[in-house]
C-alpha positions in Angstrom: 0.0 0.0 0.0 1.1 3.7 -0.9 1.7 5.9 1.8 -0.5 9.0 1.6 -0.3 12.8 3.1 -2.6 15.6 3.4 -3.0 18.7 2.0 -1.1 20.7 4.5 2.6 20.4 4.0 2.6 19.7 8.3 1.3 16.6 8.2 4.0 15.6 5.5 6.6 17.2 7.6 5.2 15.1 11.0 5.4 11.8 9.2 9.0 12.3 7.9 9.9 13.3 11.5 8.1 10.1 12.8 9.8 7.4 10.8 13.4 8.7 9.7 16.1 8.8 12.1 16.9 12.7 12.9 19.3 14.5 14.3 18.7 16.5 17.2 18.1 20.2 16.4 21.5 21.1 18.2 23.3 19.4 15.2 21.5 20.9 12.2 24.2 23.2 11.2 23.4 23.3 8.1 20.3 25.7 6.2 20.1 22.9 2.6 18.4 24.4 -0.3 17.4 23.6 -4.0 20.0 24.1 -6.5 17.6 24.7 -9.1 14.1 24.3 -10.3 13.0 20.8 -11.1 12.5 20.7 -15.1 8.8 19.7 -16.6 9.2 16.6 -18.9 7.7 15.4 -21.5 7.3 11.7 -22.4 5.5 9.7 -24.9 3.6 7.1 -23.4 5.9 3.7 -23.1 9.0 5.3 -22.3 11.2 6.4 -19.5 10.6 10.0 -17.3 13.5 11.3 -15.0 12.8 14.2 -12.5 15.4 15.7 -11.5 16.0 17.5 -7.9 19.5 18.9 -7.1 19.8 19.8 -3.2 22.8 21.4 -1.5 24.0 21.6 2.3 21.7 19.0 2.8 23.5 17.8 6.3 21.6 15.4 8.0 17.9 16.1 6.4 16.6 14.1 4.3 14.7 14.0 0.9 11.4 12.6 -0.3 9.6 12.4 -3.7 5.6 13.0 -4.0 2.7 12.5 -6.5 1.1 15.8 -5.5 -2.5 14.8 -7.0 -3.2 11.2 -5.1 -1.0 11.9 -2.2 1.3 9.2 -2.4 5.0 9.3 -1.0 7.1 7.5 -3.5 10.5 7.7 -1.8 12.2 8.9 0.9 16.0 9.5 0.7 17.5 6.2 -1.3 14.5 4.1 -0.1 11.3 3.3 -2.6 8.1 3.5 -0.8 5.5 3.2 -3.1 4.7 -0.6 -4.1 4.9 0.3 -7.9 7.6 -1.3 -9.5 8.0 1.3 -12.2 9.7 3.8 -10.1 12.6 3.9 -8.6 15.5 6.3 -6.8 18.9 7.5 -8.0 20.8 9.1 -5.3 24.0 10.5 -5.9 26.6 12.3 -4.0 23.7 13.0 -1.5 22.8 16.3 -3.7 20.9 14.7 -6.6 18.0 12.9 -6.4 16.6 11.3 -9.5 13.2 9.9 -9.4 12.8 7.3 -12.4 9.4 5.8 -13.7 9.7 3.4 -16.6 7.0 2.1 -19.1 5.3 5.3 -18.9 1.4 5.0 -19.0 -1.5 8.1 -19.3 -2.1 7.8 -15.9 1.4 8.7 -14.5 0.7 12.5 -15.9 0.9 15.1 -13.3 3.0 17.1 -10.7 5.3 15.8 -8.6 6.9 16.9 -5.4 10.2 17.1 -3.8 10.5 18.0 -0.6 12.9 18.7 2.5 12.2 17.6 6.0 12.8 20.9 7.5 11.2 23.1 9.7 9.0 24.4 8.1 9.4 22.3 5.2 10.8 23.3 1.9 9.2 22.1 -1.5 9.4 22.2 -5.3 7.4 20.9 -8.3 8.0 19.6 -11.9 4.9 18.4 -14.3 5.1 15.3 -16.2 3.4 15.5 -19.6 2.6 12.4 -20.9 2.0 12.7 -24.4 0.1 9.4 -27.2 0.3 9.2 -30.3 -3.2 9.2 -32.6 -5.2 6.4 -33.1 -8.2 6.5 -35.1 -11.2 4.6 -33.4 -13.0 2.6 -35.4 -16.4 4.1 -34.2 -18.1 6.2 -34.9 -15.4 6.7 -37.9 -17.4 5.8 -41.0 -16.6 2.8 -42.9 -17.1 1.9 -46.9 -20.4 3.9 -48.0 -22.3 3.1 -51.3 -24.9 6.0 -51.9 -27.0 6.8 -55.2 -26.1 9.5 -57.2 -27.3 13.1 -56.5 -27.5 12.1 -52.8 -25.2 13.9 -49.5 -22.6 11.9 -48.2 -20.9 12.3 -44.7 -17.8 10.9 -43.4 -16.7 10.6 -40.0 -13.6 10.2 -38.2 -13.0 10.0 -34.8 -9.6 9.9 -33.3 -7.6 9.4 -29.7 -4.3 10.8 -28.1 -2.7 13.1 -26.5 -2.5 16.5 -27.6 -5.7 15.9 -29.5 -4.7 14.9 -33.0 -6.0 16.8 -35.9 -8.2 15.2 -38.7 -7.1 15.9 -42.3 -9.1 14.2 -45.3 -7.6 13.3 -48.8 -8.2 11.2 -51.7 -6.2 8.7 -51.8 -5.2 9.1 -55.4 -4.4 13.1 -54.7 -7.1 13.9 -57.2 -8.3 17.4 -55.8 -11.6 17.4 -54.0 -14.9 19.5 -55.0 -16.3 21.6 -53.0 -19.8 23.7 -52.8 -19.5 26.3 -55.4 -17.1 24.9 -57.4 -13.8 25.0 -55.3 -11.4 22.3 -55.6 -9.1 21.8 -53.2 -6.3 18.7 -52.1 -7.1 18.5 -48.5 -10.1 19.3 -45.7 -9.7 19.4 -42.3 -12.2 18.8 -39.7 -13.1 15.1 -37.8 -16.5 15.4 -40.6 -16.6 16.0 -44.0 -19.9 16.6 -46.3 -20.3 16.2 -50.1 -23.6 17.5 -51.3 -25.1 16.0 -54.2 -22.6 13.5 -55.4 -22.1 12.6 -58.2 -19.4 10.2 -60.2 -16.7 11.8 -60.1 -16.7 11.8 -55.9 -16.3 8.1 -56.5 -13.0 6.4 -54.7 -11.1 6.2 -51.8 -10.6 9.4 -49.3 -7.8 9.1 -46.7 -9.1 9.8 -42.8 -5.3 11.6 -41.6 -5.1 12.0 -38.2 -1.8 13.9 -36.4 -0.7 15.5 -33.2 3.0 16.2 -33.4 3.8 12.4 -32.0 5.0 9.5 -34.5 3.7 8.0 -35.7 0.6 9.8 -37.6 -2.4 7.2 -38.5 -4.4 6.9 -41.6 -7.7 5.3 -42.5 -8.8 4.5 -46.0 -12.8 5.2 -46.3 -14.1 3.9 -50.0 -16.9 6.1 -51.4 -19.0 4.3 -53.7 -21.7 6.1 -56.2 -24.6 3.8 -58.1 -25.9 5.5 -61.1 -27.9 4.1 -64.1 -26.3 3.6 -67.6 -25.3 6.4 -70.1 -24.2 6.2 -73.5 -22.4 8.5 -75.8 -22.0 8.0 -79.2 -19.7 10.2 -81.0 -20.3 8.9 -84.7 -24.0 8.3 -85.2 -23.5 7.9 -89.3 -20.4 5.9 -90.5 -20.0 5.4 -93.6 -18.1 2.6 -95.7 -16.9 0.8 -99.1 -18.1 -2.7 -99.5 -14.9 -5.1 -98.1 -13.3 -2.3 -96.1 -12.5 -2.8 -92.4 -14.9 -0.7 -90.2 -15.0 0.0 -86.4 -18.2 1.4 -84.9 -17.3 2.9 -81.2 -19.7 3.8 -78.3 -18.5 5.1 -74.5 -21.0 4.3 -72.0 -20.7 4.9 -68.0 -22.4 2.8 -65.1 -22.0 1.5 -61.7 -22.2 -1.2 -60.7 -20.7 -2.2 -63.4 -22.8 -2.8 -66.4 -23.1 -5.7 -68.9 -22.2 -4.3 -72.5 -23.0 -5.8 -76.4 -23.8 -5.3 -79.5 -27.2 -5.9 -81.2 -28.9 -5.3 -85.1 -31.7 -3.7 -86.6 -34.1 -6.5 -85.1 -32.6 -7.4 -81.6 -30.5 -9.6 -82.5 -27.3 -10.3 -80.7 -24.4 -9.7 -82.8 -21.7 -12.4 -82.2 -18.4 -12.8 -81.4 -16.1 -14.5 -83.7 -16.1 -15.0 -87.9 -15.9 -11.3 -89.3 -17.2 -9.7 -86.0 -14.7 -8.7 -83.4 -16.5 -7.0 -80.3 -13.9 -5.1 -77.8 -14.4 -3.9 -74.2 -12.3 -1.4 -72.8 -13.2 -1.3 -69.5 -11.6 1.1 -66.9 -13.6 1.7 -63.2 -17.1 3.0 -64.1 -16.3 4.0 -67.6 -16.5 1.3 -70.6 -15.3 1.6 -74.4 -17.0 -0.4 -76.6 -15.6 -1.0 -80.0 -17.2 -3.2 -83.2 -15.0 -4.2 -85.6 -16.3 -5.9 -89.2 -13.3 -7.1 -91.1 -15.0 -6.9 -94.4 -18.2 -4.8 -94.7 -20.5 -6.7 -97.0 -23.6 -5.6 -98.3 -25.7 -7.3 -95.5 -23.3 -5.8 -92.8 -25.3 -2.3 -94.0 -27.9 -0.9 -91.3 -28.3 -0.1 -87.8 -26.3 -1.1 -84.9 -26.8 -0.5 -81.5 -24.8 -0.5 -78.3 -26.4 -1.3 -75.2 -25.8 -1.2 -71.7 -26.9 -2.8 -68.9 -27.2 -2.9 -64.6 -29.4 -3.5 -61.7 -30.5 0.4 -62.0 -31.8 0.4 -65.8 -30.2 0.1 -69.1 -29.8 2.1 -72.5 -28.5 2.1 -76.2 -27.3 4.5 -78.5 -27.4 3.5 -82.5 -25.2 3.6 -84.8 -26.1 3.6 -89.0 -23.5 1.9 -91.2 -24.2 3.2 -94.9 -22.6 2.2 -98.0 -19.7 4.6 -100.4 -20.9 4.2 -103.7 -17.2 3.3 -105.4 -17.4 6.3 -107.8 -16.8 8.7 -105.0 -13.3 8.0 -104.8 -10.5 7.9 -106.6 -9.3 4.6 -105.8 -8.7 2.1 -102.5 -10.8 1.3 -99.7 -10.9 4.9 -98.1 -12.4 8.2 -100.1 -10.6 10.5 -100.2 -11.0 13.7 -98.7 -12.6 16.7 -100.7 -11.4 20.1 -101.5 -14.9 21.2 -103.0 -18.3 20.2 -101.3 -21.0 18.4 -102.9 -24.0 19.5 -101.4 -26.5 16.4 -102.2 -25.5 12.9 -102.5 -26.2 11.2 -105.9 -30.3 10.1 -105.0 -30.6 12.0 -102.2 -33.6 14.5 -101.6 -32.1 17.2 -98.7 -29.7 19.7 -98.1 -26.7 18.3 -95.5 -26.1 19.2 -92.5 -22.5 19.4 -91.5 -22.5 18.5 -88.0 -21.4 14.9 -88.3 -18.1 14.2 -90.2 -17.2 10.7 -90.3 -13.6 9.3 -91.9 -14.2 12.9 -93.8 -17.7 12.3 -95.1 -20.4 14.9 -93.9 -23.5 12.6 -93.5 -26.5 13.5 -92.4 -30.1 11.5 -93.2 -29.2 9.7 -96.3 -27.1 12.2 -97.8 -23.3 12.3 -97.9 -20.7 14.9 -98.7 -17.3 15.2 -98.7 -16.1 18.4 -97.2 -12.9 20.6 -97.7 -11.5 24.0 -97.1 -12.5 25.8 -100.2 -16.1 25.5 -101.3 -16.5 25.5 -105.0 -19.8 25.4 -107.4 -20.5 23.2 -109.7 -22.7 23.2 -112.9 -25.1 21.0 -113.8 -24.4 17.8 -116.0 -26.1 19.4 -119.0 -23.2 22.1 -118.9 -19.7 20.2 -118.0 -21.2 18.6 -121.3 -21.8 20.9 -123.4 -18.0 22.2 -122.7 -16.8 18.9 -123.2 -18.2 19.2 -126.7 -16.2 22.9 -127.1 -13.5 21.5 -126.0 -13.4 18.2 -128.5 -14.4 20.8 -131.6 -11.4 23.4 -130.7 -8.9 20.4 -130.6 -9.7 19.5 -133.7 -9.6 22.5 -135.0 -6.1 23.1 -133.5 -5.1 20.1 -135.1 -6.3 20.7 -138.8 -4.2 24.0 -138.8 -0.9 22.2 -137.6 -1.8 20.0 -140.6 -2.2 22.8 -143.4 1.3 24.5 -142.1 3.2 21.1 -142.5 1.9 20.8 -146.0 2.8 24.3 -146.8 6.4 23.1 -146.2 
């Protein structure tokens, strides 16, 4: 059991005259004092503390260590009262008195006292600071959340230790973070963080950070996951091509969870892997590419194709019309050629074009097709390029028939 003392210093001073053997007041020659001020300390929890107390012209009086707040004597002179085993007493030279506690713990923070058996007694303080490092408790810090898009999120993180540890959230990836109002930034601090409305591009890991000056600092990784239906985008709706040219028809779609992804015709049908067909999925987090390739467009390859996608929230296609090149558009090979003049109808066509969708360097729009360059240039109708086809035909001749009659002249 720990010896214990009251408030007033007497009482202190009346047990130290009980039990240690004194000199009689006509042999204290001696007035000891403190050489200096006991220094505060500061620990981190699990180590060693030393308080330090430096007497001089002690004579025959003697020195004790106290815990000030539970009134415990610890030691007196080179003896250990207390019954912990963490402390303990260096003495040396009979001027410094170290008191020692090892495997430091919370608890041990505090003042503590040394003090001089004299009459009246003389005293002096140091403070042990205990200090802990973070640690992030797993409630009420939030775990892995899966919300709908549009919705607001909060995380929460909750952390222990001593000086109170500041929370700092990132994203994982260092991707910066959106705020209200349009703000990005890398980092927020604060133990909660809100996300109104989320949307897709929230979605990943974010990185609870907590810190208070005292190795080591402690993470938590926190996944925020966003459900959303299926979108498609299709960037080419018209694609034209020559019969036995390679085509690739492309559609980017987005979904999470993750969506099943094909190709279907006209009526429904499935189209298949394998033979001239060559379906591709390029599929990174939410986001999937979707590419059809026909190795040989044939003349019942021609018509609609869609791209659909699928998940547990809904589904959605986007269509894509494969139209033949006559041949006599270009000059020769599989690709025509790009244009310097604009033909404003295709050959059979009924409407003006629009030019919004250029594909391979074909303007299509409906069922008409032009080729578009920098320059625009007008030309007639068939009726004239022939009749100056004629002109040119007679004036060759004519040309020639001259040459003739100054060859015979010779």
């Amino acid at each position: 059991m720990d010896f214990k003392f009251g408030v007033a210093p007497l009482v202190i001073l009346l047990y130290l005259h009980s039990t240690l053997l004194r000199t009689t007041s006509s042999e204290v020659t001696v007035d000891p004092k403190f050489s200096m001020p006991i220094n505060n300390v500061t620990v981190p929890i699990g180590r060693e503390a030393i308080l330090t107390c430096v007497v001089q012209d002690l004579g025959s009086y003697k020195v004790a260590w106290l815990r000030v707040d539970t009134q415990t004597i610890l030691t007196i002179q080179n003896h250990v009262i207390t019954k912990n085993h963490r402390v303990a007493i260096v003495w040396a030279e009979k001027r410094t008195w170290q008191l020692k506690i090892k495997d430091i713990k919370e608890s041990d923070r505090g003042w503590y006292m040394c003090q001089i058996n004299t009459d009246p007694m003389k005293s002096q303080m140091g403070y042990l600071d205990v200090v802990v490092p973070p640690d992030i408790l797993d409630y009420p810090t939030s775990t892995d959340m899966v919300v709908r898009e549009g919705s607001n999120v909060t995380l929460k993180c909750a952390a222990t230790g001593s000086p109170t540890p500041t929370i700092t959230w990132r994203r994982e990836g260092g991707e910066p973070i959106s705020l209200p109002g349009g703000t990005e930034v890398l980092s927020v601090e604060g133990s909660t963080f809100t996300i109104s409305r989320v949307n897709r591009l929230h979605m990943g890991a974010y990185l609870c950070i907590a810190s208070n000056g005292v190795p080591p600092t402690v993470s938590k990784r926190i996944m925020l996951i966003i459900h959303f239906p299926p979108m498609i985008w299709v960037q080419n709706q018209l694609v034209g091509a020559l019969e036995g040219q390679k085509i690739t028809l492309e559609c980017q779609s987005e979904a999470y969870p993750k969506s099943i992804n094909y190709w279907t015709r006209e009526k429904g049908e499935i189209v298949p892997q394998g033979g001239k067909f060559e379906p591709v999925l390029l599929d990174n987090a939410y986001k999937v590419v979707m590419k059809l390739s026909i190795k040989s467009v044939s003349q019942a390859d021609f018509g609609s194709y869609k791209c659909v996608a699928k998940n547990s929230l809904g589904d959605t296609d986007g269509t894509i019309k494969l139209y033949a090149i006559p041949p006599h558009t270009v000059n020769s090979g599989e690709n025509p050629p790009r244009s310097r003049g604009k033909m404003s109808r295709k050959e059979g066509g009924s409407g003006l074009l629009d030019s919004n969708t250029i594909v391979d360097g074909v303007v299509a729009d409906g069922d008409d097709i032009a080729l578009r360059g920098n320059n625009d240039v007008n030309y007639g109708s068939a009726a004239c390029f022939k009749t100056f086809h004629h002109f040119f035909h007679l004036l060759t001749l004519l040309l020639s028939t001259i040459t003739l009659y100054h060859l015979a002249q010779l």
